[in-house]
N, C-alpha and C positions, 0 to 999 in steps of 0.2 A: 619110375614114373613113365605112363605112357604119352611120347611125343606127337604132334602134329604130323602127316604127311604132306607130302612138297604141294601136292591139290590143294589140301588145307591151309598151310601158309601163303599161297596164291591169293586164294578167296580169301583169307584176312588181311590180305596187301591191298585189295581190289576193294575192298571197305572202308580202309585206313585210307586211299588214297582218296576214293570218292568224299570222305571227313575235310581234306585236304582242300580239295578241290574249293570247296564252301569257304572254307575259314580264310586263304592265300588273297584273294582281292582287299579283306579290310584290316591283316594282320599283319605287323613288322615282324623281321627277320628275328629278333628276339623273343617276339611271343610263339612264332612257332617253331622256336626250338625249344622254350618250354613244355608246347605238346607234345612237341615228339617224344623227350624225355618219358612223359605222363602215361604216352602211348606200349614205350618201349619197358616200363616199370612193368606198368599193368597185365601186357601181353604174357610176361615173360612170369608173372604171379599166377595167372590163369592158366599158364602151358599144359597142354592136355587134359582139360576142363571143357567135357563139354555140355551142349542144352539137352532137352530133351526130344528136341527135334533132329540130332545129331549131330549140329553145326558147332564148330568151336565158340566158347562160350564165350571169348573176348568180341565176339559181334555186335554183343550185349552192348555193351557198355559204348562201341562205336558206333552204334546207330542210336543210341540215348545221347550223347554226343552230336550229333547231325542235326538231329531233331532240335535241341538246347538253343543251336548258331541259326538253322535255316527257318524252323517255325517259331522261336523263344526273340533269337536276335541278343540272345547274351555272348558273355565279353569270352577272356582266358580263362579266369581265374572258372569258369561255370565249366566250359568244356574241358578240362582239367578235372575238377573233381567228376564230371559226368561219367571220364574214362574211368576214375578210380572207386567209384561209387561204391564197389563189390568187393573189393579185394580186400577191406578187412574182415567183412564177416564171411568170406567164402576162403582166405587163405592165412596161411601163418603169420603175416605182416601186421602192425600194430597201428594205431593212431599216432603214435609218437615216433614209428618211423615213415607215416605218410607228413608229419610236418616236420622234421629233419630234411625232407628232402625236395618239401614242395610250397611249406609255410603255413604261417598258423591258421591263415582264413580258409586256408582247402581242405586243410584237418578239420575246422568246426564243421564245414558242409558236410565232408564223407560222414564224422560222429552221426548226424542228426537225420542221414538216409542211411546210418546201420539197422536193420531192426533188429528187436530184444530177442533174447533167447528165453526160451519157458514155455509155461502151457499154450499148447496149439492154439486152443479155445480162445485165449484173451489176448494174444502176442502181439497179432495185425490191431487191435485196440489201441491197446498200449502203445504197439510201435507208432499208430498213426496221431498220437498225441504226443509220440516224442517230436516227432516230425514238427508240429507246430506248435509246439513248447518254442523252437529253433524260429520258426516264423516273426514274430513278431524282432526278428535281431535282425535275421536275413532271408528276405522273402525269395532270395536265388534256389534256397534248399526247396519249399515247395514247389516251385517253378521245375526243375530236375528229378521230384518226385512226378511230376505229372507228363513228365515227357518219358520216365521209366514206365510208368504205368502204359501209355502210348505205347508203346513198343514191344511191350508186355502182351497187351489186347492182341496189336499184329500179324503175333505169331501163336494165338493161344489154340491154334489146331494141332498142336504136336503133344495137348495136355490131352488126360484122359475128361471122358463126358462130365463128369461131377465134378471138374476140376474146375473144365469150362465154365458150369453156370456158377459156382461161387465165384468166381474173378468175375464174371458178367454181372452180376449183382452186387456184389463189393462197386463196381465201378460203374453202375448206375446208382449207385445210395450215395456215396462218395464221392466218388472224381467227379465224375460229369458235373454235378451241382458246383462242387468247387471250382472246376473251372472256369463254370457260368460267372460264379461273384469274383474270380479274379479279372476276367474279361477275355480269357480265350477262347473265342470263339468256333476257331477255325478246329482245336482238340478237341474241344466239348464236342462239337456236332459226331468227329469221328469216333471218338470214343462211345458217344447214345450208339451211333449203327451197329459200332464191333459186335457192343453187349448185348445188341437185340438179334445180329447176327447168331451167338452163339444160344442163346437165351429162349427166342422163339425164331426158329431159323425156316419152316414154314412161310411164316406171315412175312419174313423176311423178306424173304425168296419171291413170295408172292407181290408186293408192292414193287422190287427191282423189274419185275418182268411187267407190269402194268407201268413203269415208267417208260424201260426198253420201246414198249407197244407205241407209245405216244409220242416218241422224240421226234418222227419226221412233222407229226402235225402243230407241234409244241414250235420244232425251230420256225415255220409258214408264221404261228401267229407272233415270232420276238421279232421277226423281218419286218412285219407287216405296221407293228407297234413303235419301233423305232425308228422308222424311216420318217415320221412326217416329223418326232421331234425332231430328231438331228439337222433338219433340214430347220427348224424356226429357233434353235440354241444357236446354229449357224447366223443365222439372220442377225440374231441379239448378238454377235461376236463374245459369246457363252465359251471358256475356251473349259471342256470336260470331257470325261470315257463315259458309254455308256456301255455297259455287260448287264447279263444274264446271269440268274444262278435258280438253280433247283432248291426246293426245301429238303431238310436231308430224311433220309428213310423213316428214320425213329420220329422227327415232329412229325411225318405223315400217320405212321403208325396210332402215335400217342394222340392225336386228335382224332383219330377215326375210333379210338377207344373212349375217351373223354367225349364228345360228341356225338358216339353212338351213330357214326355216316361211315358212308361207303369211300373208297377210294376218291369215285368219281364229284362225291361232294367236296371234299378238299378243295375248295377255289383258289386257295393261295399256294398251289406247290409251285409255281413259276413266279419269279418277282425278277425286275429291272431295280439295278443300281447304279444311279448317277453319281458322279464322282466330278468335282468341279477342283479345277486348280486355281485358286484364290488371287484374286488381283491385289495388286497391294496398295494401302490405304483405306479398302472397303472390309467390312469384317464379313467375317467368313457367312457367320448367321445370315447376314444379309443377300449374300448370295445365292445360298442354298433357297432362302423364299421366293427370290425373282425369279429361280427355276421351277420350283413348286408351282406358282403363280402361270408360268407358262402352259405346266403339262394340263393343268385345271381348265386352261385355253381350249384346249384339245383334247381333253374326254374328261367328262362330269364323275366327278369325287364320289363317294359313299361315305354321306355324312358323318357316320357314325366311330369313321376308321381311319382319322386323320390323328396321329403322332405326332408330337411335338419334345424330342427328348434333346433336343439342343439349349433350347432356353432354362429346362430344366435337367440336367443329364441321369441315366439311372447310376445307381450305388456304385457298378462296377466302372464308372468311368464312360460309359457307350453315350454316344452323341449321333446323335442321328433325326432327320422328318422322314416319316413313315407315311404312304397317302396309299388308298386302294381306288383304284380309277376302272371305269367300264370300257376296255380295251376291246380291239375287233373281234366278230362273231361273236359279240355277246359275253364275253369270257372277262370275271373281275381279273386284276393284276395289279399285284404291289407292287410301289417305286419308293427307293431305299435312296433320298439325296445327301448326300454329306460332301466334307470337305475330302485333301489328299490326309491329314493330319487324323481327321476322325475315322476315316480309311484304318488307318496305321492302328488306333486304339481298337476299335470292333474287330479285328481279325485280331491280333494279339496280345491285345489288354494292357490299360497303361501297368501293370502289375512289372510288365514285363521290360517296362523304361522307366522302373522304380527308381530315382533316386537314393544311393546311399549315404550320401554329404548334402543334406536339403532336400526340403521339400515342394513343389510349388504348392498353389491354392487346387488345383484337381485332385492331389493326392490326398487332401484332408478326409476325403470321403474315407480312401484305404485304412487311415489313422485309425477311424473311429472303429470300422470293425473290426481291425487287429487290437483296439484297447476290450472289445466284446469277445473276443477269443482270450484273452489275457486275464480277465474277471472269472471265466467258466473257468479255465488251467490252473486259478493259485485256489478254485475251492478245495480246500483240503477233501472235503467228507466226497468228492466227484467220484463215483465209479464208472470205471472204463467204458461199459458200455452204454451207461449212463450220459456218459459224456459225450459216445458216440450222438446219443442222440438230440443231447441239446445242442451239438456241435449242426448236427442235420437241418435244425430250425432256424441257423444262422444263413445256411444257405439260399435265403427265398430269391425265387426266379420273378413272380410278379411284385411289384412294389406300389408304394403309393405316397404321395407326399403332401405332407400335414405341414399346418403353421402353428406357431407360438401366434399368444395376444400381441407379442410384439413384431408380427411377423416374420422372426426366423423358422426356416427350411429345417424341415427334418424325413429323411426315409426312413419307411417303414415299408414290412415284408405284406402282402394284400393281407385284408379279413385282420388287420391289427384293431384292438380295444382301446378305450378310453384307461384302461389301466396300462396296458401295452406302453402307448404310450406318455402316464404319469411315470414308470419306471425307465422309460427312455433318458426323462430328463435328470430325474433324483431318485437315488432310492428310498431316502426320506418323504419327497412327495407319492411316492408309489405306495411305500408303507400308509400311509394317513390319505389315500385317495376315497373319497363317498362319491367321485361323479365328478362331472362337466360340464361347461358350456358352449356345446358345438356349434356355431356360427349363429350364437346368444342364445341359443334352447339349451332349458335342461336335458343332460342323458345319464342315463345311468353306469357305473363303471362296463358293462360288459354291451354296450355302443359300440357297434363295429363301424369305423372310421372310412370314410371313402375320400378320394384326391383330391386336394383342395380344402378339405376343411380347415377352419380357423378352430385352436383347442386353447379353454381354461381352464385347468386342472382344480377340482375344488376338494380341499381340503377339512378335517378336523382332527384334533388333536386327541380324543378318544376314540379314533379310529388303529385300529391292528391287522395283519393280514389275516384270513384267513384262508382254511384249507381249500372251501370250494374256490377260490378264485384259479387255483390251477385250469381250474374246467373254463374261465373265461380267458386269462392270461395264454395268448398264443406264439409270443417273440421267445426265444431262448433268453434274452436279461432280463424280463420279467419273469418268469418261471423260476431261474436260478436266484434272484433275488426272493423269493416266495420260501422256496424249500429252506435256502440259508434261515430267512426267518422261523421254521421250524424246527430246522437242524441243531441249532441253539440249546434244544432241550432233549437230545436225542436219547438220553438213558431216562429220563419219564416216556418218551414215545418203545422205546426197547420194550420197557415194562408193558406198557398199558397197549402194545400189539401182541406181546405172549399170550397176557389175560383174554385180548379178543379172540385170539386164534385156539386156543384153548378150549374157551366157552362155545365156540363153533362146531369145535370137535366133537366135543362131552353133548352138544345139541342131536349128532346123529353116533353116539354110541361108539365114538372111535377114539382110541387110546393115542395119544401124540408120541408116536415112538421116532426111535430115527431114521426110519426108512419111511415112514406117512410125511414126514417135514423134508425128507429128500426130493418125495416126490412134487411138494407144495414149491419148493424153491426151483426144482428142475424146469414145473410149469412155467414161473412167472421168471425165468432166465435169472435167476442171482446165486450168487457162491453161498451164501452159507443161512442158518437159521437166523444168527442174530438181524441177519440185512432183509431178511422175511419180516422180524416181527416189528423192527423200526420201518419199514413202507406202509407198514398195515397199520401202525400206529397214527405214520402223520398223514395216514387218510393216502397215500399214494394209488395202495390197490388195496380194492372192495372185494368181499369173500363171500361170493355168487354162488359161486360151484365147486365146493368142495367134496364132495360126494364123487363127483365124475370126475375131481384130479385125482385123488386118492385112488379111487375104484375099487376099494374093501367092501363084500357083501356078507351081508350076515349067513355064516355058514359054519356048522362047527367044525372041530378041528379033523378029525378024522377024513370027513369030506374036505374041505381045504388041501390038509397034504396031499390026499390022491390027488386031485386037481391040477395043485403045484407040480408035482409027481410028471403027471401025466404029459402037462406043456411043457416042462422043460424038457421031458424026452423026446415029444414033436419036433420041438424048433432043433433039438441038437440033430436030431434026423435031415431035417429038411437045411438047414444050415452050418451044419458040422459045430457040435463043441456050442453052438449060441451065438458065434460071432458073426456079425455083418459082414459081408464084402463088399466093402462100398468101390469098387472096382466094373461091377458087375451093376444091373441095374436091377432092383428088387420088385420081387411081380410080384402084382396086386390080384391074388387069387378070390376068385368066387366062392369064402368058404364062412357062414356066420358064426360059427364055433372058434375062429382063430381069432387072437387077441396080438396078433402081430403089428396090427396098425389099425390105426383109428383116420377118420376123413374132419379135418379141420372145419370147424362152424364159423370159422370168420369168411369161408369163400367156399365154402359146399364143391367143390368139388364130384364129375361123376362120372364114369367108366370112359376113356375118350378123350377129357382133358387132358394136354399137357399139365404134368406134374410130377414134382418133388420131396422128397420125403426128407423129414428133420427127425433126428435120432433123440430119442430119452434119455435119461442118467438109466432107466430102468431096461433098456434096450426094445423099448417099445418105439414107434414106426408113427409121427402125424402126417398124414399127406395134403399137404395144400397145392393148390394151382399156382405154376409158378408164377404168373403176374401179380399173385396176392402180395398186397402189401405189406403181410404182416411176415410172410414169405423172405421180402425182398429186406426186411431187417436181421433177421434171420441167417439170411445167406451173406450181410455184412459182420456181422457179430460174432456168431457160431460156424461158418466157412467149415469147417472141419465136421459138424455132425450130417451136411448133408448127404444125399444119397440120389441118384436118378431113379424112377419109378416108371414103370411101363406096368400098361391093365391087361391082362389074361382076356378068354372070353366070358361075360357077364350075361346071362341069361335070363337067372332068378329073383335076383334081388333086383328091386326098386327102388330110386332114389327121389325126395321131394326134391322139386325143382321149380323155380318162379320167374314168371315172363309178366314181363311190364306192356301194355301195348296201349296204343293212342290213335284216333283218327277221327274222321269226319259220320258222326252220328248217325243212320238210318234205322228203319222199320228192319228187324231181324237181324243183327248185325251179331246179337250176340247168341242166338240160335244156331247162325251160320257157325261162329266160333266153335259152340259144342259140340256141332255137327262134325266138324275136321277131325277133332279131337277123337272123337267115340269112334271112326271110321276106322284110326289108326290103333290096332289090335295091338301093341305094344305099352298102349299110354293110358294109363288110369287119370281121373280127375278129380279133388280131392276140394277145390272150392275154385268160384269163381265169382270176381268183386267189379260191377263196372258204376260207373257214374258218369254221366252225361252234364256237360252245361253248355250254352249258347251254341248249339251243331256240334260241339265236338268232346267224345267219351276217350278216357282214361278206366284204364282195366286192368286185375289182376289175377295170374290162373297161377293157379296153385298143381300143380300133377306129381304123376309117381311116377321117374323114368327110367328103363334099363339102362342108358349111355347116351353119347354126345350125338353118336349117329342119327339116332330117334331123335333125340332133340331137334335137331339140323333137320328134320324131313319134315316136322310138324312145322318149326318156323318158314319153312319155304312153300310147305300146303296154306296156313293163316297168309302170310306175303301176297297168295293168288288173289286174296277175298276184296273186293271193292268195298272202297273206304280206310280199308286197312294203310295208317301212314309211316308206324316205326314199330318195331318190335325188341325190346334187349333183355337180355337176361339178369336178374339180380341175384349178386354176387351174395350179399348178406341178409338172408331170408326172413322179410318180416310177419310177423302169425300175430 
């Protein structure tokens, strides 16, 4: 076995101690000779193990460990298992000699951060439902997943590029959102940057250096902003810290994409947070208003933007008044007021001063969505990736809250239904839901719910689920209660989806062999036929496009084999033998003869974009834009088919591409539009739709275009035209 050298055993003393350092203020002489134990096991399990950044591998586990104490604030028994995390699926040591030596509760954490062995494809699935299988016993194991992950991100430049963007997108589909409902704040944020870092490291790049630009004029305006409060919180003998914090790269990012604005619209990337030390006798609530009420003294509110999440706290435990005020030079600026205690929860989430012997009244929230992960995990018929994603819709970031006739509180995820919420309460009343009475009006079950309504569930008793309601039901326990209701009958739906998928077939002259339902199930991501023909049974997925998954043309056989013949020789030419090297980044040639890869119609994609490519069972190539959504499931789920894609040069072919534009109305505006267009010899026009009401039109152009470049010059030529107010590109092309 190869050994550490003396440098190396340094630098992992120089890690070990800096662990040290952290833990020695709040730990007795007994527990940390526990760790050291844990320390000196684990090191000595890893010895000559290294990452792939070349650093010994027991760092791992000592800065997963750091992270747990410093940003988690968990006990021994967490930094303990944290050091041991690895060592049984990475070395010859067992579960049964990690608790022989360290006890039964550090054994069940390591078990349930072991992941599974098996297919690459479904493994991170699986494993990440073993992972909270273990949750709802002991919320410490995902608290320790999410600081492995953490540190994971950190270092993920010593991975190769396609490694990158699946861990960047696993960890934006996943963690991040998870972190968000557990309440950590402070990982969530760093984990969005990591993955946008590696993900789209451009636009990255780009917004760090437009913050860079701005910090000396940024610091003028929080001097200029806090001085007159401090000076009247003084006055009020207000005893509180007032700091400054930047919005993190990714919300800047993610709003200037959502919002279709430039950097420079972003008005909230600078917020003030008041932080008040609580007098005692007076409640906190109380406090945090009398400051509110001051700062309103001194620069006029924006009506529309005042938070109040103390009186009512979101799901994850955050307390906090939210107010946007017209601070100097004109410039809006958040003020975030809370207590030192609500402090403590928004940065590291009451998740993380979870009770294991009692619970208070704050934690019942936690209750309820550990009992809603515990409903999806015992459906037996739940597939993994399946589960992936009803597991996704549990995560909602916006919320909203509804009342009972009798006045109880209930959250829900935004844009939740009047059925949404009958299934929240009963699955009996959800089953037998016809509708509502939202604040005394009738609504119909698919009523989308806004904050504050009062809800009465109306009921009949010859009432059933049916299948369209999937299309209204948008919470995971609604949906999963839905499907249960038809899963019930799952070898009548097996049946009566062959019969559909059949008759579909036999519609365009195609035999159902085993390689056309290979192809049918490879599309819609499922393991095998029978799981094809039970979705298409209970109405799941609708069979649109069969012709273009399939891709069989009528040709006889003679021609077919040359054909076949012919491409397999190509690609073994141009890729040795037909395999991919997903090491390499696969180029997207200019060649319409090649059947190597197809351009994804959920986000059109065109010469230029950043993009990704997701492998076929058939070793065909889809490339979508990696911000696509359907992309970013993808690269959680299937991690292992993707591939990096880089475009060649594009000359010949044309792509349709569609721009949305909007502005202030005149005499020729859309003359001038045509005019830009036609000038630029690269860009054909294919239709052109505007509609005008009170001064201001809304438009749609339709063009043929060689790449992003062209794209990019026409949007900055239409930009010059007065009038002209927004321009964005749409992603999924509507004709």
């Amino acid at each position: 076995m190869q050994h550490f050298t003396k440098a190396e055993i340094r630098q992992i003393n120089d890690y070990y101690e800096d662990l040290l350092s952290e833990i020695r203020p709040r730990f007795s002489k007994d527990k940390l000779d526990r760790v050291q134990k844990a320390f000196e096991f684990a090191n000595a399990a890893h010895d000559g193990v290294k990452r792939k950044s070349g650093e010994p591998y027991i760092i791992h586990p000592i800065a997963v460990a750091k992270i747990v104490s410093h940003d988690l604030g968990l006990g021994t028994t967490s930094i303990i298992a944290s050091l041991l995390h690895d060592v049984v699926e990475d070395t010859e040591y067992s579960l049964e000699d990690i608790e022989n030596m360290f006890g039964r509760k550090v054994s069940e954490i390591v078990d349930g951060l072991t992941k599974l062995s098996g297919d690459h494809n479904t493994k991170q699935a699986l494993t990440f439902r073993k992972v909270l299988l273990t949750l709802s016993e002991d919320v410490r194991i995902i608290l320790i997943k999410m600081a492995d992950r953490l540190h994971n991100m950190r270092t993920l430049e010593s991975m190769p590029p396609h490694k990158q963007i699946k861990v960047a997108g696993e960890t934006l589909y996943i963690y991040a959102p998870l972190a968000h409902r557990l309440g950590l704040h402070t990982i969530k944020s760093e984990l969005e940057d990591l993955a946008l870092k590696y993900k789209n490291p451009e636009e990255y790049n780009r917004i760090l250096y437009q913050l860079q630009d701005q910090e000396a004029n940024r610091n003028y305006l929080i001097k200029a902003f806090i001085e007159p409060l401090e000076e009247r919180l003084k006055i009020e003998n207000i005893d509180c810290s007032i700091s400054s914090r930047l919005k993190s790269i990714y919300s800047i990012w993610e709003k200037m994409q959502k919002k279709g604005v430039s950097f420079d619209e972003v008005y909230d990337i600078l917020a003030i947070r008041i932080i008040v030390k609580p007098k005692p006798g007076i409640s906190e609530k109380r406090q945090c208003f009398d400051i509110l009420s001051i700062l309103t003294d001194i620069y006029k509110p924006k009506p529309d933007r005042i938070r109040d999440w103390i009186t009512m706290p979101k799901a994850n435990g955050y307390e906090s008044l939210h107010v946007t005020v017209m601070g100097p030079q004109g410039r809006w600026v958040e003020v975030q007021i809370r207590s030192e205690r609500m402090e403590r929860i928004a940065e590291h989430g009451f998740a993380a001063h979870y009770k294991y012997k009692g619970h208070d009244s704050q934690e019942k929230e936690m209750d309820k969505w550990l009992e809603m992960i515990r409903e999806i995990l015992q459906s037996p018929d739940t597939d993994a990736y399946e589960f992936l994603d009803e597991f996704k819709l549990n995560l909602f970031a916006s919320e909203i809250a509804v009342f009972s006739p009798k006045g109880e509180l209930f959250n829900l995820p935004k844009d939740s239904t009047v059925l949404d919420f009958a299934f929240e309460i009963h699955t009996d009343l959800g089953n037998k839901c016809i509708g509502a009475k939202v604040n005394q009006k009738l609504r119909p079950i698919s009523y989308v719910l806004n904050s504050g309504d009062q809800v009465e569930i109306l009921t009949s008793e010859k009432q059933k689920p049916q299948i369209e309601w999937l299309k209204i039901a948008s919470t995971a326990k609604a949906r999963n209660k839905i499907k249960n209701a038809f899963k019930m009958e799952k070898s009548r739906h097996l049946q009566l989806g062959k019969e559909m998928v059949e008759a579909e077939l036999k519609k365009l002259n195609i035999i159902p062999t085993t390689n056309t339902l290979k192809k049918m199930t490879a599309h819609y991501n499922l393991s095998n036929k029978d799981q094809l023909y039970s979705q298409v049974g209970m109405g799941f997925i609708e069979l649109n496009d069969i012709e273009n998954i399939v891709k069989i043309k009528s040709e006889n056989r003679i021609t077919r084999y040359w054909k076949l013949t012919f491409s397999r020789k190509k690609k073994t030419d141009e890729k040795g033998a037909g395999n991919i090297d997903k090491k390499k980044p696969f180029l997207l040639r200019e060649e319409p003869e090649s059947e190597t890869y197809s351009l994804a119609k959920c986000c059109n994609p065109i010469p230029g974009d950043d993009v990704i490519g997701y492998i076929l069972a058939n070793d065909q190539i889809i490339i979508h834009k990696k911000d696509c959504p359907k992309a970013e499931k993808f690269i959680s789920s299937h991690g292992d088919r993707l591939i990096t894609a880089k475009w060649t040069n594009f000359k010949k072919l044309s792509y349709l591409t569609q721009l949305r534009l909007n502005g202030f109305d005149r005499v020729g505006i859309v003359n001038e539009v045509t005019n830009v267009i036609s000038k630029l010899h690269n860009i054909n026009m294919r239709t052109v739709k505007f509609d005008t009401h009170d001064g201001i039109f809304e438009g749609d152009l339709y063009i043929y275009i060689h790449n992003a470049q062209d794209l990019q010059k026409l949007i900055s030529e239409l930009n010059k035209l007065k009038g002209i107010n927004k321009i964005e590109r749409v992603e999924h092309i509507s004709e």
